[in-house]
N, C-alpha and C positions, 0 to 999 in steps of 0.2 A: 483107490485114492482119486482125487481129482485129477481129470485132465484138461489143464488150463491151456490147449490149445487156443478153442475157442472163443475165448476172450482175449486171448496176444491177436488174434488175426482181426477183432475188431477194434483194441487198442491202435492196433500197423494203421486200419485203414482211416479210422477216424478222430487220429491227434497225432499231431506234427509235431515236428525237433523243440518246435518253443514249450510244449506242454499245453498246448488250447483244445478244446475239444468242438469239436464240429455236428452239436447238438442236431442243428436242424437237419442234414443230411442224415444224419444218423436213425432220427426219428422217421425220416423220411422214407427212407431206403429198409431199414431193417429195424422197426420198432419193437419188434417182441424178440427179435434174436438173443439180446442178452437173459433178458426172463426167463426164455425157453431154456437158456443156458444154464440157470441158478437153477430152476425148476428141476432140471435133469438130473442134477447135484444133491437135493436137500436131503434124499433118501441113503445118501450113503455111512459110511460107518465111520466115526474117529478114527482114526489108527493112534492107538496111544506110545507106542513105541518110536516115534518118528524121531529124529533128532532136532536141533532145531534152527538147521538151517531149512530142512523142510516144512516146519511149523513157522520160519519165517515167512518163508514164498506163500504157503497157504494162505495165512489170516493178512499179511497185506495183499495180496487178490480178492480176497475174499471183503476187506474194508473196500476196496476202490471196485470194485462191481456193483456193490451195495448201493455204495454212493450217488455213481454216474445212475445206475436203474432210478434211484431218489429220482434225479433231474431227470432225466428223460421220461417219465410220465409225468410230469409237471410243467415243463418244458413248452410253450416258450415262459421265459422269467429271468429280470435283471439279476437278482440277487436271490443266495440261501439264506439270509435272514431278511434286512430289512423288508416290512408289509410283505413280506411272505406269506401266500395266502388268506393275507388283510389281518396275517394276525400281529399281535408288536412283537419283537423281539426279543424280549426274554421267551415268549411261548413256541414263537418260530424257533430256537434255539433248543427249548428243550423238543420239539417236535420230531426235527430233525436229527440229533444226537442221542436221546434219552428213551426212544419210543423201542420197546422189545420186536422188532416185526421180520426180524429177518432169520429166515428159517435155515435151519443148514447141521446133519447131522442128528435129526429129531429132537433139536431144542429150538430156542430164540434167541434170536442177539441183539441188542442193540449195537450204532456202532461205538458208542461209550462202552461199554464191555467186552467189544472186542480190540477197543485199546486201551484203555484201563487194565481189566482184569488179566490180559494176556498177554497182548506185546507189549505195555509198560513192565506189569507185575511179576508175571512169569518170566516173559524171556528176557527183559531187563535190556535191550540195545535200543540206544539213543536212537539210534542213526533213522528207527521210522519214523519220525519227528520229518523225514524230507523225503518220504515217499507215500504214507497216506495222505488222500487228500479228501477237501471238504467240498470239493470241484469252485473254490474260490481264488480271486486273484492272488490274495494274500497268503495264501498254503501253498505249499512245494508244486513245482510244474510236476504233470502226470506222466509218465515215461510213458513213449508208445509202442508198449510193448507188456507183455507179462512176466512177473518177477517167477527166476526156477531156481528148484533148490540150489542144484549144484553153479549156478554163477550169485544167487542172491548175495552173499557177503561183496562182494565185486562192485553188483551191482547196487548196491546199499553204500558203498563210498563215491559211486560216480554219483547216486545224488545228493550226499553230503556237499560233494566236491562246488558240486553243482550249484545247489542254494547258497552257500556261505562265497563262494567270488560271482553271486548276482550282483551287483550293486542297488538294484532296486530292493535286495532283500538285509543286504548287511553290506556297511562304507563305512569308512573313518575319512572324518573331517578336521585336516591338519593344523586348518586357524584355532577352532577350537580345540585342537585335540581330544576328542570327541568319537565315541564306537556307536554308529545307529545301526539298531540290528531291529529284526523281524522279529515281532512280539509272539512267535512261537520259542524264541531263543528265553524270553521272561516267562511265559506260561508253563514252560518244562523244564525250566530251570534246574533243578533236585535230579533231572534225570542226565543231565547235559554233566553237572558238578559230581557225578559217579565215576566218572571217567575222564575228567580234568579239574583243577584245582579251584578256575575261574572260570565264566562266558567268554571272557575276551582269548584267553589260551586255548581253550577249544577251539574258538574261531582260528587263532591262529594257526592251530596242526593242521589245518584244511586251506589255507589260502597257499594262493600261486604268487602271490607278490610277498615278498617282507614289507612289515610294520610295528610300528613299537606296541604292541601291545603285551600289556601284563595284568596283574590281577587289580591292578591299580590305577587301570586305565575306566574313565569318563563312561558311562554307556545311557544313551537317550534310545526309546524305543517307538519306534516306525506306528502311524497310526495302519489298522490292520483294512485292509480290503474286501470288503465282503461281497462285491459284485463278481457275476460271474465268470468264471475263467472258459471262454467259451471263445470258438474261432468263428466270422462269419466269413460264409462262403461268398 
């Protein structure tokens, strides 16, 4: 099976407690280390027996290496969509998401299928909603560190815990009473209301402060950030 050592140890080095990623060192210092890394990987076998806190840790390592490799061969760039690559948006979008190129176990993925078909469909928990990222500001900060089986559920609630008492990502506004939440809370919706009744009551099971919220509560949603979540040295 994999061993995600070597990606926790460039997660440690190159992204901090905020979740920014420090592209340009990165690129710098250790440009193919990650590739070398996936490369070393793609030949191995599924293990279809796994359970699925192991098939969790897998395929989110497996989304967020994907990803960062994205950026860092494209790398420098303000943003994963807008004029991405001069192309518009809708195409930068499916470019990025939609494109089958990542090899892993002698198939291809894109990462739309490996959050679609597997950690939405199959393994069915919300909570990677706030641990893949699209490496934008607007998606969950990236832990610096690599997700393992035996802490993944743990650590699948510190970053629940995490995005939902961001205030940049979800705040209630008490003049208007009023719940603005991060338009991943509206795009995932169906998967969010599997496991609470409402968005606002989810969000509640996770906050550190009390607030009135119920199912009946106001909800306006956060225009989405598409620049990059990137640290400059």
């Amino acid at each position: 099976m994999i061993d995600f050592d070597a990606w926790d140890r460039l997660l440690r080095q190159y992204v901090d407690q905020q979740g920014r990623v420090d592209y340009l060192a990165w690129k710098t210092e250790q440009p193919q280390a990650l590739d070398d890394w996936l490369q070393s990987q793609k030949h191995l076998h599924l293990n279809y027996q796994m359970n699925v806190m192991e098939e969790l840790a897998l395929w989110i390592n497996l989304y967020n290496a994907f990803t960062i490799s994205t950026i860092l061969k494209q790398y420098p760039l303000k943003s994963i969509l807008p004029k991405f690559l001069g192309m518009p948006n809708w195409l930068a979008f499916l470019w990025f998401f939609q494109r089958p190129i990542y090899e892993i176990f002698g198939k291809h993925y894109s990462l739309a299928q490996i959050e679609n078909q597997i950690l939405r469909n199959k393994l069915k928990e919300p909570r990677i909603h706030f641990a893949i990222v699209c490496a934008s500001v607007g998606c969950p900060l990236l832990r610096p560190g690599a997700y393992f089986p035996e802490q993944v559920m743990q650590q699948l609630d510190e970053d629940t815990h995490r995005f939902i008492n961001n205030p940049q990502k979800v705040y209630y506004d008490f003049d208007k009473q009023k719940l603005y939440c991060n338009k991943i809370l509206k795009w995932y919706r169906q998967d969010f209301l599997q496991v609470a009744p409402s968005i606002p009551e989810y969000i509640r099971s996770y906050l550190q402060t009390d607030l009135p919220l119920s199912s009946a509560t106001k909800i306006s949603y956060l225009d989405y950030d598409w620049s990059l979540n990137q640290r400059i040295s």
